[in-house]
N, C-alpha and C positions, 0 to 999 in steps of 0.2 A: 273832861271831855270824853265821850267814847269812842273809842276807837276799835276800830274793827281793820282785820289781814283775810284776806280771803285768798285761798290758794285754789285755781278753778282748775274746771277739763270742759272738755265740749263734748262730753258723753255720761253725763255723771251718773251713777249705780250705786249700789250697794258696796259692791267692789271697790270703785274708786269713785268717793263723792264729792263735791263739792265742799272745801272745809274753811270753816269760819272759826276764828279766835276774835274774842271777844275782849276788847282789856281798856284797863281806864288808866286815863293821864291827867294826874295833878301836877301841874308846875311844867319841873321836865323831868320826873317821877312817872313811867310807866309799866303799869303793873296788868300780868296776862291774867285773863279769868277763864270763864267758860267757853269748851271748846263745843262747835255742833257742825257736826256732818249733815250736807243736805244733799239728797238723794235721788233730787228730779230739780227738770228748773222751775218749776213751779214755787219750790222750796229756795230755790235763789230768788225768784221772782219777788215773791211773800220777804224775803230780809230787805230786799232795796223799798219796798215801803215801809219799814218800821218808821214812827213816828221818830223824828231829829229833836235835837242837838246830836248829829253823828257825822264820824265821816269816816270811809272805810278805801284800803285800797287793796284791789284785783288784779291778781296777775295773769294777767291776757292784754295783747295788743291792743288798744285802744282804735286804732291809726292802719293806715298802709302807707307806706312810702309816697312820697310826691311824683316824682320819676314815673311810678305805678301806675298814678293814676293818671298824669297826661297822658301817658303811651297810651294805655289801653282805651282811652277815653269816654270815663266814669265823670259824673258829676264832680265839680270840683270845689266843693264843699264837704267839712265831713260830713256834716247829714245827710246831704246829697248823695254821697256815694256808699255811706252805709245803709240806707232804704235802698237804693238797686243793687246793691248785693243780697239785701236777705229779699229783691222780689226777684230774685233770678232761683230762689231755692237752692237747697243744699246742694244738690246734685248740679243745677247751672251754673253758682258759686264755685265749685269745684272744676270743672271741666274748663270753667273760662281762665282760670290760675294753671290749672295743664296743658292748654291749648296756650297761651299769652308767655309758658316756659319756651315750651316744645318749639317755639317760633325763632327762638333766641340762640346766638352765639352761647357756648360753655361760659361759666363765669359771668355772666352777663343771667342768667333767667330770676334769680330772685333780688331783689332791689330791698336798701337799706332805709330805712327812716335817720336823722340825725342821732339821734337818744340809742338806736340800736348798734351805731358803729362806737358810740361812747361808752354804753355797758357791753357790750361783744355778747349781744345777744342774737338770735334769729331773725330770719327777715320771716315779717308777717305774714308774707305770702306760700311760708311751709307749711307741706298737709300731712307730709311723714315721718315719721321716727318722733320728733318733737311735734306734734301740728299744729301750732300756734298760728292760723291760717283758721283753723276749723275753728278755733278758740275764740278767734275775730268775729267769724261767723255768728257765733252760737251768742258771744258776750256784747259785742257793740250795737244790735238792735235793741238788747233787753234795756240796755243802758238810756238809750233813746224812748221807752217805752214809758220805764221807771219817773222818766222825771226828774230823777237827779239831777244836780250842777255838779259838771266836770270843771273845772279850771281850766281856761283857752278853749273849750269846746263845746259847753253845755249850758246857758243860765236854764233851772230848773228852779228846784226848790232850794232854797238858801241853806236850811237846816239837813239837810241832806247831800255830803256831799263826798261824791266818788272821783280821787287818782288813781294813775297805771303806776303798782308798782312792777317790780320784778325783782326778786330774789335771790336770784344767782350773784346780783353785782354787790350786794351786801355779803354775803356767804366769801365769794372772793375774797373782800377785802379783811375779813373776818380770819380766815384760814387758807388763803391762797387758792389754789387752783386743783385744793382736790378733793375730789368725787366722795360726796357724804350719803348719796339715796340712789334709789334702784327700785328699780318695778316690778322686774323679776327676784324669784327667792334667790335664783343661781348667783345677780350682780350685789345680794344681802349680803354683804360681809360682814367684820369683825370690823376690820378696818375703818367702814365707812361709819359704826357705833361710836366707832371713838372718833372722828372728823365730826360726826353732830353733836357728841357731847363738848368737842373741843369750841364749836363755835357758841354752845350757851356758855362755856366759861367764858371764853372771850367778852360773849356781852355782859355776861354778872360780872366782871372783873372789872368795868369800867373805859373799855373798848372804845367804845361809841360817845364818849363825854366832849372828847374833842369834835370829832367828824358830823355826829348828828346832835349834838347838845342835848343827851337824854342818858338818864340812869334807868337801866330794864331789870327787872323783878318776873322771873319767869318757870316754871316747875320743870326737872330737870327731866321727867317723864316725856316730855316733848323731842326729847332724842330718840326714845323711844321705836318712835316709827319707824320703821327701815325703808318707804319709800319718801321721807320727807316731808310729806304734803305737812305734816304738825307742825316743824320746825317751819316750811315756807309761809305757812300763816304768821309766826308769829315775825319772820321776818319782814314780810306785809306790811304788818302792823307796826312795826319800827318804822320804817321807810314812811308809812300812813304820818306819825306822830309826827314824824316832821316836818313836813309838808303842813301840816296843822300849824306845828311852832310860826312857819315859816307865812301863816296867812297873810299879812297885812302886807306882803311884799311877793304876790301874787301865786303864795303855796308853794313860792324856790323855783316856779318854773323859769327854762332859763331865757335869755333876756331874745335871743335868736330861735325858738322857738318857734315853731311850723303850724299854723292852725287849720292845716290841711292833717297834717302825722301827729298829731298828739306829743306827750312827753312822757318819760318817766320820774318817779318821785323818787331822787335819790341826791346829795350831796355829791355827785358821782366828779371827779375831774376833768378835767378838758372843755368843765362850762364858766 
């Protein structure tokens, strides 16, 4: 089966582009291939129609929190409320997440999806530092456009078919809780060269045999990158495989599952 990791932005350049790892699974044998940077979304756009058997997963919020979307009172369907977000435009989209904060008790302005307090990830509705918010923006209409089947949220086209991973909760469990990429050259260490080469040993070592029932085959150049985006494709694409493995038993998502917030694709604990 092919498998595809795609590690997104919601700005994507030259500089920092949208990056696909391409890798194929025999069995539960997955093996990385060809990596390709896409440089506009049009170039995302164009890889969610390649002809299937595929399935690939992107790391961006799928989802906003449930909580979110009663308050503010969005459609409460995800289709529904991702068409009025992206008909509100960038700049409405934005101001209504700053205005819907600004209104709130401390502690209280960004709200969690289930899957997000399980992997200790961001709440959707961040536009800064991390902005997995703009991410939302930019990635869950395209999703809706493409035609793909998402699992719990999407029947599209069968042979085509996109989860939310996210990479960081694999990276965790891989080498704990420390810092392997950096966006700036200053947060480029030494340090964090050896934390990504440490988490491809990990997976060449046979890590993952228990947790996600897969053996990974991967080039060790993937560490490489100092801001990660290489290594989080290829961890995509693990988290991807599995969810594959896991098809006939609805892709692992878990059984309490929100089909307002989407899920993540991960063996994670506490499901």
């Amino acid at each position: 089966m092919k498998i595809y990791g795609i590690d997104f932005t919601s700005a994507p350049s030259a500089k920092k582009p949208i990056t696909c790892l391409a890798c194929e699974l025999t069995g539960t044998e997955l093996t990385a291939g060809t990596l390709t940077e896409w440089r506009s979304f049009e170039a995302f756009e164009r890889g969610l129609q390649r002809p299937g058997p595929w399935i690939a997963g992107i790391d961006f919020p799928f989802g906003q929190a449930r909580r979110f979307i009663e308050t503010i009172g969005w459609p409460e369907t995800w289709h529904g409320y991702v068409t009025h977000a992206k008909s509100l435009g960038k700049a409405g989209f934005e101001k209504a997440l700053d205005e819907y904060a600004a209104g709130r008790p401390d502690g209280d302005k960004h709200h969690f999806r289930r899957d997000d307090k399980r992997a200790n990830s961001q709440s959707p509705q961040k536009l800064h530092f991390v902005p997995v918010g703009k991410m939302f923006f930019q990635g869950a209409p395209r999703l809706i456009k493409s035609g793909v089947t998402i699992p719990g949220l999407q029947q599209g086209d069968p042979e085509r078919i996109v989860v939310e991973a996210y990479p960081g909760v694999l990276a965790r469990y891989l080498i704990g809780g420390r810092p392997y990429k950096a966006e700036t050259k200053k947060g480029q260490t030494a340090e964090k060269h050896t934390a990504r080469r440490d988490i491809l040993k990990a997976i060449e070592t046979g890590k993952l045999a228990a947790s996600h029932g897969l053996a990974v085959s991967a080039p060790e150049t993937l560490a490489d990158d100092p801001t990660g985006d290489h290594l989080d494709a290829l961890l995509c694409a693990i988290q991807t495989a599995w969810a594959w493995s896991k098809r006939d038993h609805g892709y692992g998502m878990p059984e309490d599952s929100d089909p307002l917030e989407g899920w993540i694709a991960d063996p994670m604990p506490g499901r």
